[in-house]
C-alpha positions in Angstrom: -9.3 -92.4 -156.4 -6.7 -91.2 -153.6 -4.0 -88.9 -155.2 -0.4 -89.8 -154.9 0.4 -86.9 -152.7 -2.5 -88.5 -149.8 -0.8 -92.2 -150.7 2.9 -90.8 -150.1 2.0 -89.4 -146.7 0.1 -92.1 -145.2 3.3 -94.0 -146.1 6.5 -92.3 -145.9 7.9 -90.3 -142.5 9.1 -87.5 -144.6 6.1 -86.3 -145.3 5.1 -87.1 -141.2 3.5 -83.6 -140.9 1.4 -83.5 -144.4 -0.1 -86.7 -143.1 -0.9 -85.1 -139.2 -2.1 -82.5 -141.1 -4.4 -84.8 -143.4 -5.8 -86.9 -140.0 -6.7 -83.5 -138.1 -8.8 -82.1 -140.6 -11.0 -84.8 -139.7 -11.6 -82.8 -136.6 -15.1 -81.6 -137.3 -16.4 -79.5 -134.7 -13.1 -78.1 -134.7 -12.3 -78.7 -130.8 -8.6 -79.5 -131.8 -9.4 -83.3 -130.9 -10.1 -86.1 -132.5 -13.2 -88.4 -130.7 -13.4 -92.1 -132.1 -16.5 -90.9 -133.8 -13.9 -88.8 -136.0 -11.5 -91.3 -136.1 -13.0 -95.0 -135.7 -10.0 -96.7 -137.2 -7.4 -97.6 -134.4 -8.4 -94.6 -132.2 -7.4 -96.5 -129.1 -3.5 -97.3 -130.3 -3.6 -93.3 -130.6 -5.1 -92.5 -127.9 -2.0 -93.2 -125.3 -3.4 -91.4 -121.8 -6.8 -93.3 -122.7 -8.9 -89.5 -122.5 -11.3 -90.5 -125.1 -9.6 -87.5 -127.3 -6.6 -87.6 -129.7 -4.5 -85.0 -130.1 -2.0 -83.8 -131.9 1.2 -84.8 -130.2 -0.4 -87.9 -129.8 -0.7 -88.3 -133.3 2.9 -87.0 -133.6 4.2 -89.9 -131.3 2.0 -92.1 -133.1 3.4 -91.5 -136.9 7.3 -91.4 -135.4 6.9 -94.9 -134.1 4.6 -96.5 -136.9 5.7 -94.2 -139.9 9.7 -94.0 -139.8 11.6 -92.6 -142.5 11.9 -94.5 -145.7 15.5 -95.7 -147.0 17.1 -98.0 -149.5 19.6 -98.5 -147.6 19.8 -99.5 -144.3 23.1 -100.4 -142.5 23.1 -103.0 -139.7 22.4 -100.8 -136.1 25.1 -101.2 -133.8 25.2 -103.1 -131.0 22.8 -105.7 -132.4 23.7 -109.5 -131.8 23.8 -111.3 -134.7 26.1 -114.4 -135.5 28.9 -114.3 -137.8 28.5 -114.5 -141.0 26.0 -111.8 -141.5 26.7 -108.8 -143.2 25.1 -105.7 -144.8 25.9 -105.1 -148.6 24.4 -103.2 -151.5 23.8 -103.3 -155.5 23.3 -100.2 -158.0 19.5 -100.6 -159.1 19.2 -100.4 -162.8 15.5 -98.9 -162.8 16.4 -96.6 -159.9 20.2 -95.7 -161.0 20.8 -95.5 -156.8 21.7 -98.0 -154.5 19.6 -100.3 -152.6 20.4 -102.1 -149.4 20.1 -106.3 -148.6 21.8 -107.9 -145.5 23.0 -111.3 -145.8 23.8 -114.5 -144.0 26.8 -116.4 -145.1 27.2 -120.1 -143.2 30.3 -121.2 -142.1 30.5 -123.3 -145.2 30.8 -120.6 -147.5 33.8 -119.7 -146.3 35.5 -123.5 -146.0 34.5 -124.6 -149.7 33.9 -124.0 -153.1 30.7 -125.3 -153.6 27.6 -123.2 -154.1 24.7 -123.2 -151.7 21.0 -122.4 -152.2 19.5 -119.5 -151.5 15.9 -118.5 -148.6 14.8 -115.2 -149.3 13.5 -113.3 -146.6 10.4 -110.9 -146.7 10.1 -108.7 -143.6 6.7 -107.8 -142.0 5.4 -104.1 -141.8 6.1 -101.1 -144.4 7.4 -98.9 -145.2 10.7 -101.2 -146.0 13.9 -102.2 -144.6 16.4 -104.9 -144.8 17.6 -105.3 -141.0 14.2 -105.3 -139.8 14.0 -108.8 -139.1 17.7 -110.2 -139.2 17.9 -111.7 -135.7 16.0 -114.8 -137.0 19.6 -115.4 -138.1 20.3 -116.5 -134.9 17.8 -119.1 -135.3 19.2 -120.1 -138.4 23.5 -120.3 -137.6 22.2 -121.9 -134.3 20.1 -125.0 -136.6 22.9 -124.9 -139.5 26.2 -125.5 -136.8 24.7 -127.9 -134.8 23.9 -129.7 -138.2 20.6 -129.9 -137.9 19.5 -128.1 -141.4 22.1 -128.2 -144.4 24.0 -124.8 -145.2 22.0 -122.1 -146.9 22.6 -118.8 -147.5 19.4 -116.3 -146.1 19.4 -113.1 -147.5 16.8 -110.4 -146.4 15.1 -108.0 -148.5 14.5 -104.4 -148.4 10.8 -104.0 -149.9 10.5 -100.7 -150.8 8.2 -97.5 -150.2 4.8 -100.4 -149.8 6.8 -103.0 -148.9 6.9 -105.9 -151.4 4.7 -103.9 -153.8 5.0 -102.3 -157.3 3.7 -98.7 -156.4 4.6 -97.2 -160.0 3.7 -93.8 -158.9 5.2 -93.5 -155.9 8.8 -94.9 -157.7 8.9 -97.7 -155.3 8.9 -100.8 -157.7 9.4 -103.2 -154.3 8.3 -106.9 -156.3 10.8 -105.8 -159.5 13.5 -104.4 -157.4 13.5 -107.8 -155.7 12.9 -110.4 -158.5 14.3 -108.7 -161.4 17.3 -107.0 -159.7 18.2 -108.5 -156.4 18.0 -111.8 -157.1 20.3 -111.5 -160.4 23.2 -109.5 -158.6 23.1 -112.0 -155.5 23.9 -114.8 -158.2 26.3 -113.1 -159.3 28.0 -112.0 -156.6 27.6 -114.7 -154.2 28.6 -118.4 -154.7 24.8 -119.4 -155.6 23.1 -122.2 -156.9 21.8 -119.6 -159.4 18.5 -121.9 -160.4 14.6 -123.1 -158.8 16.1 -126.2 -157.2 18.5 -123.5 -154.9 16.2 -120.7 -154.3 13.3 -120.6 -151.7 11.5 -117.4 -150.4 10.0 -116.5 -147.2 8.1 -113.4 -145.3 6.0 -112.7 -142.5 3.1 -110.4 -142.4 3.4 -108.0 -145.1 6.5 -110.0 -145.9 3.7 -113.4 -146.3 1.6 -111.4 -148.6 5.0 -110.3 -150.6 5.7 -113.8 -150.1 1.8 -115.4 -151.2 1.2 -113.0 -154.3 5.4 -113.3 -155.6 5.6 -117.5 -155.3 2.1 -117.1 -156.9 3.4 -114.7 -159.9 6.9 -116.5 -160.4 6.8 -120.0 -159.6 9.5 -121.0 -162.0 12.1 -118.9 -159.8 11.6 -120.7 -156.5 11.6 -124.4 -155.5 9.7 -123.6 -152.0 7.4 -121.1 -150.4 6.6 -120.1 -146.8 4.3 -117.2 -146.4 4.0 -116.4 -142.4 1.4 -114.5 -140.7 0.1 -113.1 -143.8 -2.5 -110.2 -143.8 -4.9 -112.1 -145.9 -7.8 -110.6 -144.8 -6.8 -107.8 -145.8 -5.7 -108.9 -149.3 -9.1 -110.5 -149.7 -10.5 -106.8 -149.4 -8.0 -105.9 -152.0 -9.1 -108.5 -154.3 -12.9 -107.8 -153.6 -12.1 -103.5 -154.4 -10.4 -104.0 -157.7 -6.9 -103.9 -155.9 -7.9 -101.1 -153.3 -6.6 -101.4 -149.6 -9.4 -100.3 -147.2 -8.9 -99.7 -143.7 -12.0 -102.2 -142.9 -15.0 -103.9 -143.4 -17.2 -101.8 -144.8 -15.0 -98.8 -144.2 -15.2 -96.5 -146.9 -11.8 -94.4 -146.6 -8.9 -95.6 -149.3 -5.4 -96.3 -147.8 -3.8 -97.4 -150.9 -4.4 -97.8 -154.8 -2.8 -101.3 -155.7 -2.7 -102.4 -159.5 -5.7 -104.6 -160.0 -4.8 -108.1 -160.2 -2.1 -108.4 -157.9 -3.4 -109.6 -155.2 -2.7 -112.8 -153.5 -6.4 -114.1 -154.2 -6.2 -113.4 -158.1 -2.9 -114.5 -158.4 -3.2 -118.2 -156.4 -6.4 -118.6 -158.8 -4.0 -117.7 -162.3 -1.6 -119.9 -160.7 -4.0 -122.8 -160.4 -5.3 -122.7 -163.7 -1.7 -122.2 -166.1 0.6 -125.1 -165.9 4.2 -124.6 -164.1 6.7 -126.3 -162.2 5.0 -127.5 -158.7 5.9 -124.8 -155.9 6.0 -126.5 -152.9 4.1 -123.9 -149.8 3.9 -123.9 -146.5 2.3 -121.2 -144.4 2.6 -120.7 -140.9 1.2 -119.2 -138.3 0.3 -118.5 -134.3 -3.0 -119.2 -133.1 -2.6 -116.1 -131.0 -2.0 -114.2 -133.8 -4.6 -111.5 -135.4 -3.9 -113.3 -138.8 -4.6 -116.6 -137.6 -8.5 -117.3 -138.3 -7.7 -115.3 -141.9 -5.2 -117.6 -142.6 -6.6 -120.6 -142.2 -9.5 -119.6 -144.5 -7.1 -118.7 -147.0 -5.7 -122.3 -146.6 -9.4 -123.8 -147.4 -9.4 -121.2 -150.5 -6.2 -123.2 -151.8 -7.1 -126.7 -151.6 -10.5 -125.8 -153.1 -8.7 -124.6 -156.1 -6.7 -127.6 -155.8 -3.3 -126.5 -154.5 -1.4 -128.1 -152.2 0.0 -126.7 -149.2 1.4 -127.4 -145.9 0.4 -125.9 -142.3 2.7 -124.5 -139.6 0.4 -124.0 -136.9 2.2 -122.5 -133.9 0.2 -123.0 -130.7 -0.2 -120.1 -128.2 2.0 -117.6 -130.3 0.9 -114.0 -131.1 1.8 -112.1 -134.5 5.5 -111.9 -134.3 8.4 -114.2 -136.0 10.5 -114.3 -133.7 8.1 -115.8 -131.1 7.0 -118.4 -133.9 10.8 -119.3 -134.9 11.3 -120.1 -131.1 9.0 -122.7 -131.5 9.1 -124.2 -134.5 11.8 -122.4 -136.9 13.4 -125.2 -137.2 10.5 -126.9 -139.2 10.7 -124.1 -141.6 14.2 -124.5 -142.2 14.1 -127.9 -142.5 11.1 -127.6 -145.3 13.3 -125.7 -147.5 16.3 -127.8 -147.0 14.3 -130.9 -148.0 13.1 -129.4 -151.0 16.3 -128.2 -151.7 17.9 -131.5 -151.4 15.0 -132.8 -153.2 16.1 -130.0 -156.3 12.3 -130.1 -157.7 
């Protein structure tokens, strides 16, 4: 078992130089270099001048680009297009007792009625979290709501903690509660919601479609529609197989993180399909370019063989990114959850 302290600097930029620190003791013949013999696991994103050798200011460059410093809150960086509408807000976390960040897309409508609109909630990729890490897909969705193509909605987009979209108990990053149990509640009651299934959807990509896969999975009575994207599920399936353990690899014996058994998006689609529930309606997309893809379409098979019905995106010629696969066909995700919305079941 990996001790918090290892877990909480493989994860979080504060403690950037106890996890350098942790990496370069695997230099064994103590050269000050790490060969890929001594560091298999993505040695060659490291390895930047493409010596054959890592070394520590590599590493350093490395962690400030992949590891940045963890906040719950996260205003909106200047100079960033975005349409109107959108706006960075945040609620007092009752578990936490500190505030937590969300950014939020209100349509035109909002503004022009009284009536309440439903809700898409958006799971961003990577981790550690942060709300504005993916909010230029609102572009993509003022653009399809004012030229009336999809009906109004409100998007809102999640910060998902230390793991993001995981309960990490011991690393006091509670990212599924903090979403489900205490976002959605003060968005309803803040916002002009329809504050039930038939209004809410949720969406991710990457991380953000395994938050996605394992919460729609976990809490079908909140949401009306689902649309995990890119999600990591071969990596999940390795959760699933190592009693909720994150390995870095097939095979691979070192331990990245210690998930609580049970959580993952395997054991939780099979719990789904055997307890009865309101009928979630799913649809997972994808680019064929992207590392997920072949993963994801196996997961797809795993569904229908336990008998649950789900839709395919499949985005031709598209790597792992959602911007690239809203260019193409974001509109067809929008337009699923405003069907479903419309249909209110």
């Amino acid at each position: 078992m990996v001790s918090p302290a290892l877990i909480l600097a493989q994860v979080m930029s504060q403690d950037t130089l106890r996890m350098i620190d942790n990496v370069m003791a695997r230099d064994a013949n103590g050269d000050g270099v790490l060969k890929p013999d001594e560091l298999n696991q993505g040695f060659t994103t490291i390895d930047k001048n493409s010596d054959g050798a890592i070394n520590r200011e590599e590493l350093e460059a490395f962690a400030k680009l992949y590891y940045p410093e963890f906040k719950w809150v996260n205003p909106i960086p200047k100079g960033l297009e975005l349409p109107p509408g959108v706006k960075h807000g945040t609620f007092d976390s009752p578990s936490m007792k500190i505030p937590v960040g969300y950014v939020i897309y209100l349509p035109p409508s909002y503004e022009e009625s009284t009536k309440r609109l439903p809700v898409v909630y958006y799971l961003h990729g990577g981790r550690p979290g942060g709300e504005t890490k993916t909010i230029k897909l609102t572009n993509f969705v003022h653009a399809a709501i004012s030229e009336g193509k999809v009906a109004p909605a409100i998007y809102v987009y999640v910060n998902g903690g230390r793991v993001s979209h995981y309960n990490m108990p011991h690393m006091d990053s509670m990212g599924e509660d903090i979403f489900v149990k205490e976002l959605i509640p003060h968005i309803d009651a803040t916002y002009r919601t329809i504050a039930e299934r038939k209004g809410r959807a949720i969406e991710g990509f990457s991380q953000g479609g395994r938050g996605t896969t394992r919460i729609m999975f976990k809490y079908p009575e909140l949401f009306v529609s689902a649309a995990p994207g890119g999600p990591g599920y071969a990596t999940e399936k390795r959760v699933s197989q190592n009693n909720g353990v994150e390995i870095s690899g097939e095979g691979a014996k070192e331990i990245h993180l210690d998930f609580v058994s049970g959580a993952d998006t395997f054991t939780r689609a099979r719990g789904y399909a055997k307890n009865s529930h309101p009928k979630l309606n799913i649809m997972i997309w994808v680019g064929t370019k992207g590392f997920n893809y072949e993963a994801t379409l196996e997961y797809l098979g795993f569904l229908y063989g336990l008998g649950i019905d789900a839709e395919r995106l499949i985005v031709p010629d598209v790597p792992h990114s959602p911007i690239g696969n809203y260019e193409k066909r974001g509109l067809e995700l929008m337009q699923f959850h405003a069907r479903n919305f419309a249909a209110g079941s």
